[in-house]
Backbone as JSON Lines, residues from 0, in Angstrom:
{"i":0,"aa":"X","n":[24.53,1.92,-3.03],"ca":[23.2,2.46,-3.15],"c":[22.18,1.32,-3.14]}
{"i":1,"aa":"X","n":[21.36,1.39,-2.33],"ca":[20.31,0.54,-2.32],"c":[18.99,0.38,-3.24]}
{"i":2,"aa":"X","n":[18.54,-0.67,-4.15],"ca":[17.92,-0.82,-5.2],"c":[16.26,-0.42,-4.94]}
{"i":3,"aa":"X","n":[15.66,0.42,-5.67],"ca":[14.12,0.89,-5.27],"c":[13.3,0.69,-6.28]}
{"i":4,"aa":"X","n":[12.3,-0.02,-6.16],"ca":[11.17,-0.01,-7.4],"c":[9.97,0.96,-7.94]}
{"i":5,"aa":"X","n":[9.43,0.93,-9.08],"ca":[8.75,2.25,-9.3],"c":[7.03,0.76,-9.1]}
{"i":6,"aa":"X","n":[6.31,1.33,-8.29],"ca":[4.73,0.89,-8.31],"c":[4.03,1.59,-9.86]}
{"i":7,"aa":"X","n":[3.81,0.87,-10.47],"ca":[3.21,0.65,-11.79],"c":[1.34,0.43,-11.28]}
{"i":8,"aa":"X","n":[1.22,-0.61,-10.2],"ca":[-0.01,-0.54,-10.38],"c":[-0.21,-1.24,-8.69]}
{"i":9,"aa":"X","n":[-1.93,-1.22,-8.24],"ca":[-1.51,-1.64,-6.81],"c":[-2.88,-2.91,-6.57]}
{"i":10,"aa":"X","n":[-3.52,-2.48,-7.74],"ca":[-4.71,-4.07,-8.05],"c":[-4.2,-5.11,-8.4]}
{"i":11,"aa":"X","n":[-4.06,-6.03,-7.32],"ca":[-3.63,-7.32,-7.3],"c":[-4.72,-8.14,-7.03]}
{"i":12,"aa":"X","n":[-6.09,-7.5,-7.11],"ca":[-7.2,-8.83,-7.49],"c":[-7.94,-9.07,-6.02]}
{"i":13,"aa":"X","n":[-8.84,-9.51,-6.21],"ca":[-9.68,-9.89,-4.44],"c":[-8.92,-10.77,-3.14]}
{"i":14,"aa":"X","n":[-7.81,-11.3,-3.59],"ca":[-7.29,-11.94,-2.34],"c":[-5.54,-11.23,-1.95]}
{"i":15,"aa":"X","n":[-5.72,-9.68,-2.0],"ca":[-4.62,-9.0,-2.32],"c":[-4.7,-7.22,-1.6]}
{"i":16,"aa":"X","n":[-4.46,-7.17,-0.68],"ca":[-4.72,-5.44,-0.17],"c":[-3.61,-5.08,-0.7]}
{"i":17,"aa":"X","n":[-3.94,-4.17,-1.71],"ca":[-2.71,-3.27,-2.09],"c":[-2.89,-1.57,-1.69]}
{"i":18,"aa":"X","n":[-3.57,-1.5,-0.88],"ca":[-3.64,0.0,-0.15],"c":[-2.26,0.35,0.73]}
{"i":19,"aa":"X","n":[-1.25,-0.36,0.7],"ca":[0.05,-0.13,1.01],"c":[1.2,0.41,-0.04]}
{"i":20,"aa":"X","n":[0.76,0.6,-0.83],"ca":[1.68,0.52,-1.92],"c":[0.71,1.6,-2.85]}
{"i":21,"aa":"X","n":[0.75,3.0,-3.89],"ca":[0.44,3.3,-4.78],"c":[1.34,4.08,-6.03]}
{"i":22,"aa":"X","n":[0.21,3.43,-6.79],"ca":[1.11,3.55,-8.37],"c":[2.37,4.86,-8.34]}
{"i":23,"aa":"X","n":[2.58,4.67,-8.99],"ca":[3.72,6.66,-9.24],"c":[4.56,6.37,-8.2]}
{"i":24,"aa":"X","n":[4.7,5.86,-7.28],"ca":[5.58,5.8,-6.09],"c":[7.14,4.99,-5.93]}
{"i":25,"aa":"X","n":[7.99,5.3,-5.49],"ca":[8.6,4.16,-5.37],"c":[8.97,4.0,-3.93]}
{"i":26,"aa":"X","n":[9.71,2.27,-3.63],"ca":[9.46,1.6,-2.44],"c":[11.31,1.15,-2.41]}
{"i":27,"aa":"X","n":[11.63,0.61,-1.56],"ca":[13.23,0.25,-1.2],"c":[12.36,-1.39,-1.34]}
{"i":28,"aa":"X","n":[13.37,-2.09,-2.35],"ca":[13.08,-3.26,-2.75],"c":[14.39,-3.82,-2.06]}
{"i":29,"aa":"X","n":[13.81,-5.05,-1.91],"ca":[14.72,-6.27,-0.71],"c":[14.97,-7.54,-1.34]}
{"i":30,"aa":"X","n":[13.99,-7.95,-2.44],"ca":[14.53,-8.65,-3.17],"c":[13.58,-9.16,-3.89]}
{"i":31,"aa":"X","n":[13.68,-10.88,-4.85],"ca":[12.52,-11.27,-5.78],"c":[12.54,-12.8,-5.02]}
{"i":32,"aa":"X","n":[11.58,-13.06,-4.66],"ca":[11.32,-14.67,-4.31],"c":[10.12,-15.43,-4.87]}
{"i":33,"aa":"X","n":[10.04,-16.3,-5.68],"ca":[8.9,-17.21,-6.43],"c":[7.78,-15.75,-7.24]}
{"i":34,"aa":"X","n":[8.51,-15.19,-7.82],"ca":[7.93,-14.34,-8.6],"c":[6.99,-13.11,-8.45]}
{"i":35,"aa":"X","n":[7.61,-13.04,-7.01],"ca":[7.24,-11.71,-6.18],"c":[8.05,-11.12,-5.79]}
{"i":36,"aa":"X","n":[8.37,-9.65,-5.21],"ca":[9.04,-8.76,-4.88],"c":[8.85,-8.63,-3.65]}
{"i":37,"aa":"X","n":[9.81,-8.53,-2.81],"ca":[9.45,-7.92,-1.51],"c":[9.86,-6.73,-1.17]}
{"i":38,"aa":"X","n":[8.9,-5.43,-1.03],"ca":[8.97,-4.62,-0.76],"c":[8.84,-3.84,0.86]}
{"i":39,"aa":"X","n":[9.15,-2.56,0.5],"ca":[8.95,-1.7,1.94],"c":[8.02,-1.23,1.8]}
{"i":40,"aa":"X","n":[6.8,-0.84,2.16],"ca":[5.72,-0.51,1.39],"c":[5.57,0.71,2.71]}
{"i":41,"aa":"X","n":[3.93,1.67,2.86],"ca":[4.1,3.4,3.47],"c":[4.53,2.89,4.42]}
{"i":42,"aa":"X","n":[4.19,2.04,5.11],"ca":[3.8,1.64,6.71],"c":[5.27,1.33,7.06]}
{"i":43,"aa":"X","n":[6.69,0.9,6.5],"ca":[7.32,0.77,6.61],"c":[8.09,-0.65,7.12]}
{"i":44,"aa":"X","n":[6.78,-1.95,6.38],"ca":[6.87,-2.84,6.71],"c":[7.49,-3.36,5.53]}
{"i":45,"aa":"X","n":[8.02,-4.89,5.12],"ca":[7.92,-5.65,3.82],"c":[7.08,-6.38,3.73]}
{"i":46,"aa":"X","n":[6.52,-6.54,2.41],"ca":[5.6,-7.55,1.97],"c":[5.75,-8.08,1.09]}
{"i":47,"aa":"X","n":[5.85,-8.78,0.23],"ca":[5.57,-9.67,-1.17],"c":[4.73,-9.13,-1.36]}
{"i":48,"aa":"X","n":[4.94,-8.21,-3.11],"ca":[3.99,-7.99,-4.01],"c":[4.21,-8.75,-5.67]}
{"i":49,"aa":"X","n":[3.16,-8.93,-6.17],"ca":[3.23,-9.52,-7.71],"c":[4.47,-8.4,-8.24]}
{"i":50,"aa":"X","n":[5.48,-9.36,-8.92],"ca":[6.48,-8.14,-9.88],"c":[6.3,-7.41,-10.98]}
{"i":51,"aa":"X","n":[4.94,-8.33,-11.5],"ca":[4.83,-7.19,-12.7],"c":[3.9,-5.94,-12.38]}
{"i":52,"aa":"X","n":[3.86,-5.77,-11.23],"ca":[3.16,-4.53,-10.47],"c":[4.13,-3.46,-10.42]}
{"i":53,"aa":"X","n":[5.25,-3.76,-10.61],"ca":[6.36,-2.96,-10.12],"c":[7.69,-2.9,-11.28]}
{"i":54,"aa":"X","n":[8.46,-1.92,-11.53],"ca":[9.75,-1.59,-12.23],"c":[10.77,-1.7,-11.55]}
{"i":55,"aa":"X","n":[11.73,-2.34,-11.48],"ca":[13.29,-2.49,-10.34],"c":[13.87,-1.24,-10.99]}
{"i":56,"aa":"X","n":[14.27,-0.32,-10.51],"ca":[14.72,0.73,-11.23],"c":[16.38,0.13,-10.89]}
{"i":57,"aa":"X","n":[16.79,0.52,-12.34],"ca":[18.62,0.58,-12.27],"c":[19.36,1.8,-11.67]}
{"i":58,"aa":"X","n":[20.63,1.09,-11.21],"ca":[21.31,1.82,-10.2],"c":[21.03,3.87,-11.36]}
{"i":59,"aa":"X","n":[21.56,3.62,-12.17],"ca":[21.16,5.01,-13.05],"c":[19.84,5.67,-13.0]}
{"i":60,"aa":"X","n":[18.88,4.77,-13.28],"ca":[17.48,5.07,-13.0],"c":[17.43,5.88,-11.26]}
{"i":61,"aa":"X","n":[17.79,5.14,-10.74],"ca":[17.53,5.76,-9.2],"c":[18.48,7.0,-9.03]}
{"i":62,"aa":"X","n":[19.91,7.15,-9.59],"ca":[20.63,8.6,-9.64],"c":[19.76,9.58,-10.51]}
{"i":63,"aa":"X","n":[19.34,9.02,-11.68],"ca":[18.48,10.14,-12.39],"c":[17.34,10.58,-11.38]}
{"i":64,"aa":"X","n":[16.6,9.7,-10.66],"ca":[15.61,10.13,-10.38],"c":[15.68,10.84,-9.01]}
{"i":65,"aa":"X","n":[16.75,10.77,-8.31],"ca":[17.21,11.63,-7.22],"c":[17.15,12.94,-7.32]}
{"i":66,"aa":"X","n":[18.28,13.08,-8.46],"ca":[19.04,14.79,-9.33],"c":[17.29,15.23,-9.47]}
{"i":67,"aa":"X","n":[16.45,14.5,-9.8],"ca":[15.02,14.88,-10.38],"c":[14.4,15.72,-9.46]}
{"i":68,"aa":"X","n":[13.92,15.01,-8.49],"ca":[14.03,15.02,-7.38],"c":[14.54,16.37,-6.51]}
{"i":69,"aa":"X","n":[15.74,16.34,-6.59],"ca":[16.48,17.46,-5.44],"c":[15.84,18.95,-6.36]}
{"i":70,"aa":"X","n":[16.14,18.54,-7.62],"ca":[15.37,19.83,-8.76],"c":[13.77,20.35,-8.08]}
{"i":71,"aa":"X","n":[13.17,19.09,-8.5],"ca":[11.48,19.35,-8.37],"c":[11.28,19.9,-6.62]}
{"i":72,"aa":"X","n":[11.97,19.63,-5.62],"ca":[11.73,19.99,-4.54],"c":[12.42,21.6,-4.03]}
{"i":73,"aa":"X","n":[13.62,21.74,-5.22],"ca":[13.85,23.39,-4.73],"c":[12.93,24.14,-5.37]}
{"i":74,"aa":"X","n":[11.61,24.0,-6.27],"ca":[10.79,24.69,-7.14],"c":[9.57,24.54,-6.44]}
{"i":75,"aa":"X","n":[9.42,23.67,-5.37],"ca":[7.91,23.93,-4.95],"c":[7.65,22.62,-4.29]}
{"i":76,"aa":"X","n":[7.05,22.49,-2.78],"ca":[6.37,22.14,-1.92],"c":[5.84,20.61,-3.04]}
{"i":77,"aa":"X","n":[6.3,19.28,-1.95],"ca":[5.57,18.7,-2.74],"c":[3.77,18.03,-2.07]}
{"i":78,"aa":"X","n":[3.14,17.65,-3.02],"ca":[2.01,17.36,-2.56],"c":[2.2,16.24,-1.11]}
{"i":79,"aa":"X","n":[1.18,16.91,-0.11],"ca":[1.16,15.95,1.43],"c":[1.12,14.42,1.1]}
{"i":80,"aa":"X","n":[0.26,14.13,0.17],"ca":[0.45,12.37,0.3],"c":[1.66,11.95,0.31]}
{"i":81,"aa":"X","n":[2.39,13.06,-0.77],"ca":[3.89,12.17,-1.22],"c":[4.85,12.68,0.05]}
{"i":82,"aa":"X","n":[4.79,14.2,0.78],"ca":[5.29,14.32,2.07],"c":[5.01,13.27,3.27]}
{"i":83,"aa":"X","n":[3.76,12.63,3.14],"ca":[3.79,12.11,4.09],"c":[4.79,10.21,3.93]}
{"i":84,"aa":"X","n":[4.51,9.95,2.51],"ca":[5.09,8.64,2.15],"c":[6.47,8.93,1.81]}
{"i":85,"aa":"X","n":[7.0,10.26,2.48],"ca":[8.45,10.34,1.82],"c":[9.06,9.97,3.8]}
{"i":86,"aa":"X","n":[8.43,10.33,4.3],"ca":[8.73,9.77,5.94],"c":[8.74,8.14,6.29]}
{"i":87,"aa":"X","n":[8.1,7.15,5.12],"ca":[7.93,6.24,5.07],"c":[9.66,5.78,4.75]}
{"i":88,"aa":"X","n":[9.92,6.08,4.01],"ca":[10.7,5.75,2.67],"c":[12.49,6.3,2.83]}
{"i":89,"aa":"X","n":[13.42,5.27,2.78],"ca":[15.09,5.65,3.12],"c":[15.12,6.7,1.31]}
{"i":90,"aa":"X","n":[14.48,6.55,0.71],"ca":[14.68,7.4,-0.54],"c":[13.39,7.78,-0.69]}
{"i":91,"aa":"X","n":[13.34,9.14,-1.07],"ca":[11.82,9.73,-1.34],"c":[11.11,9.27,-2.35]}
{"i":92,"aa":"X","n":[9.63,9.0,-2.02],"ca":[9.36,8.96,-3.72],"c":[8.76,10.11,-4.33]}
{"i":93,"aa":"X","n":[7.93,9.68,-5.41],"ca":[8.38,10.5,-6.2],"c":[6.7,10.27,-7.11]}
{"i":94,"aa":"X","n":[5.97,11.4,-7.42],"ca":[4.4,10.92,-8.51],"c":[5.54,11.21,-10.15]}
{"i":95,"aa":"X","n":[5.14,9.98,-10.47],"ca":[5.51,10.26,-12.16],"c":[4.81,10.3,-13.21]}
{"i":96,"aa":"X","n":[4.1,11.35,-13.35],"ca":[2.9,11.39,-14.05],"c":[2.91,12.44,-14.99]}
């Protein structure tokens, strides 16, 4: 199973576009280099983002949040942003709010 992070936050400050990436979401993480994460972000590119922007979810974390998941989607249509960033994404995400 491949490791995915939860976006916590996407303001990384004036020298930083984080309009690729929003909070509640999660992304297929690739790894940590000099204290950044490199992520898959909508567009389906990677980038280096700051890590404390982000949660590495554990292999459990990501089974829980699947089962969550397969639940919340037989009960009802999910909202288009997250339909559309779930086409982005090898694992859907997910608003956790």
């Amino acid at each position: 199973m491949e490791k995915i992070v939860l976006c916590l936050s996407n303001d990384f400050g004036p020298d930083f576009d984080g309009g690729d990436v929003l909070p509640g979401l999660t992304y297929e993480f690739m790894g940590v280099e000099r204290g950044m994460v490199r992520v898959v972000d909508e567009l389906g590119e990677d980038y280096m983002y700051p890590a404390a922007s982000f949660r590495i979810l554990s292999e459990a974390d990501s089974q829980l949040l699947e089962r969550s998941l397969a639940r919340l989607a037989a009960l009802k249509p999910l909202p288009s942003r997250v339909s559309a960033a779930w086409a982005c994404n090898p694992l859907p995400p997910t608003v956790l709010r």
